[in-house]
C-alpha positions as CSV (number, residue, x, y, z in Angstrom):
1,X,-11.6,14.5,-0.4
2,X,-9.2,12.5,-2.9
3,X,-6.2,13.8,-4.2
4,X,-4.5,13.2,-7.3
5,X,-0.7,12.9,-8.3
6,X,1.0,12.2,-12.2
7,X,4.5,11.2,-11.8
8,X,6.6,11.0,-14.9
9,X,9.2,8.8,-14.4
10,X,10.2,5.8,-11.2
11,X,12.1,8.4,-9.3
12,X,9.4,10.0,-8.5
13,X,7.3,7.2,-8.0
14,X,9.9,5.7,-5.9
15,X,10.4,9.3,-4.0
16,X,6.2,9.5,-3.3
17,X,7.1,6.1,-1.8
18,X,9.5,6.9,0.3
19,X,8.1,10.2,1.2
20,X,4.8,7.9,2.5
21,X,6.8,5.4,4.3
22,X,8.0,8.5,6.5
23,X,4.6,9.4,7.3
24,X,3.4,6.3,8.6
25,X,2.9,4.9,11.4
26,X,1.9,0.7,13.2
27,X,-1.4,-0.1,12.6
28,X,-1.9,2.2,9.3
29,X,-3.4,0.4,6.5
30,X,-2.6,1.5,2.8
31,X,-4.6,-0.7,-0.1
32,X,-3.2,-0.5,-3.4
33,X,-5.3,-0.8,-7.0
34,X,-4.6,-0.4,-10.2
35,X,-4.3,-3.2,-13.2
36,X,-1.1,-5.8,-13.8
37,X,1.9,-3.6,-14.5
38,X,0.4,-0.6,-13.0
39,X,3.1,-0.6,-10.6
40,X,1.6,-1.6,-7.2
41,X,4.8,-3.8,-6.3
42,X,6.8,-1.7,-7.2
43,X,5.3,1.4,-5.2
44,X,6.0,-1.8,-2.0
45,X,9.4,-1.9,-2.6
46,X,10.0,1.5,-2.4
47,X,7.6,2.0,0.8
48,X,9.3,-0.9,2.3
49,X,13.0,1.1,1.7
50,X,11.6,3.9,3.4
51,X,10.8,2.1,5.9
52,X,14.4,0.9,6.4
53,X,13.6,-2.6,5.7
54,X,16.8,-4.2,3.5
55,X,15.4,-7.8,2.1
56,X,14.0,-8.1,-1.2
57,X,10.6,-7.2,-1.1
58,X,8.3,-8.9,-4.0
59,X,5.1,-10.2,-4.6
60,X,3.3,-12.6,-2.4
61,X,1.2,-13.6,-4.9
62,X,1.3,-17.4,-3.9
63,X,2.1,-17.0,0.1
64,X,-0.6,-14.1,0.3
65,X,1.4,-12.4,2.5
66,X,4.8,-11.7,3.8
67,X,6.1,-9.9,6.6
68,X,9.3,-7.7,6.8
69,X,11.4,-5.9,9.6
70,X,12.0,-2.6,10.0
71,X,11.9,0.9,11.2
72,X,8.5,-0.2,11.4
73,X,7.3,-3.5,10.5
74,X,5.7,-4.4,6.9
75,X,3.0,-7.1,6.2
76,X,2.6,-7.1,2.6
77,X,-0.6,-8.4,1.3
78,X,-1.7,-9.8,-2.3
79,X,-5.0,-11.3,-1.8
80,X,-5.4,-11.4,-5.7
81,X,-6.4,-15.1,-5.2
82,X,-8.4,-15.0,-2.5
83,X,-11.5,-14.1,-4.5
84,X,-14.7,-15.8,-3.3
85,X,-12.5,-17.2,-0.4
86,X,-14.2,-17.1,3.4
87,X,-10.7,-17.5,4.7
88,X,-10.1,-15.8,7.6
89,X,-6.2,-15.4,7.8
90,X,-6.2,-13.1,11.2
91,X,-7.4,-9.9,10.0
92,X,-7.3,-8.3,13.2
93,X,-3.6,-9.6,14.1
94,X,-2.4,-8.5,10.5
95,X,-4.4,-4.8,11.0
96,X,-4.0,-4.2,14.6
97,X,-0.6,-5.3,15.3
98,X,2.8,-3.7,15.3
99,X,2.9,-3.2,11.3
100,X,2.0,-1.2,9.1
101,X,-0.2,-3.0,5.7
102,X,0.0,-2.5,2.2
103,X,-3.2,-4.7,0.2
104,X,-2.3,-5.3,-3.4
105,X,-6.1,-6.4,-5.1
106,X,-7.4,-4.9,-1.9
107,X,-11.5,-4.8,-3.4
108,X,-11.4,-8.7,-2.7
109,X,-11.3,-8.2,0.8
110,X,-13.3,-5.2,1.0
111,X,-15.3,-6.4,4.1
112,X,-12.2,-7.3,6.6
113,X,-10.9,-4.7,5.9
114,X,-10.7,-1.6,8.6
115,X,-13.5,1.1,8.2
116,X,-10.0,3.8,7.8
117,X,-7.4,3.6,5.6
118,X,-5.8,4.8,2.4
119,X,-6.8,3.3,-0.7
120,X,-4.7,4.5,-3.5
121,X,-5.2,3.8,-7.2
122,X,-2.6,3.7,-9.6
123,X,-3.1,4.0,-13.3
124,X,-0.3,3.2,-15.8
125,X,-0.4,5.9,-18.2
126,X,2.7,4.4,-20.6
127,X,6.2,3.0,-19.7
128,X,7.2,5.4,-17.2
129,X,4.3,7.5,-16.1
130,X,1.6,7.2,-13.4
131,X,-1.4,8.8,-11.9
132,X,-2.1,8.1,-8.1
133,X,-5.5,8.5,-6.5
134,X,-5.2,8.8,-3.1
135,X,-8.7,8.2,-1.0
136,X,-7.9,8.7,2.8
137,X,-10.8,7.1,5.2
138,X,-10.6,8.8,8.3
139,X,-8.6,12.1,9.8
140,X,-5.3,10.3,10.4
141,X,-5.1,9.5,6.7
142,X,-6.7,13.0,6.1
143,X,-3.8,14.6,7.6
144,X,-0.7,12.2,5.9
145,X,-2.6,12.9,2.3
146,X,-2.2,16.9,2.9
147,X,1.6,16.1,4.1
148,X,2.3,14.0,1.6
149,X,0.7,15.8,-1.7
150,X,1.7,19.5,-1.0
């Protein structure tokens, strides 16, 4: 099942955000497509408020990933330039541990990544509106799609 959302302006982008980061839970696994300026970063920062975590959250385009506290922990991932790359940076520590994941470019990984999740695309439609896809993997995610898209 997939389910679709068009938001019309960043408040309610921000608010689907927020409203996702309550339904979450350690070890969930969110992967985010869509092309530059589609808004995946900015769909992290608002996650990463509702997830009560206060630093600045931007993109780890050159670390790969960075990890934040909060209500629940945060490992945000940009593996844009890990295409054609073997590196194994400790899949199973970053998608079994105490955090929560967000992928940015998350097709370049495609094989480490867990069997369940939700992969979201996000098309940019013009300067303030968006169309989510949401494609949950697996009952858990099931169940937060229906919660979160009523």
């Amino acid at each position: 099942m997939i389910f679709e959302k068009q938001v019309y302006t960043l408040e309610e982008t921000q608010a689907l955000a927020l409203t996702l980061a309550t339904l979450v839970e350690p070890q969930y696994t969110i992967t985010l497509e869509g092309d530059l300026g589609a808004g995946k970063t900015t769909f992290t920062q608002s996650f990463a408020k509702g997830l009560g975590i206060k630093r600045t959250v931007n993109s780890p385009t050159f670390t790969i990933m960075k990890q934040y506290e909060g209500r629940i922990a945060l490992n945000h991932l940009d593996v844009y330039r890990l295409e054609d790359s073997d590196e194994d940076l400790g899949w199973d520590e970053i998608f079994y541990g105490d955090a929560v994941t967000v992928v940015e470019w998350a097709h370049l990984i495609e094989d480490e990544l867990p069997k369940e999740r939700l992969a979201i695309e996000i098309t940019r439609i013009d300067d303030t509106s968006r169309k989510f896809v949401l494609k949950p993997v697996g009952e858990k995610y099931m169940r937060l799609c229906k919660e979160l898209i009523k």
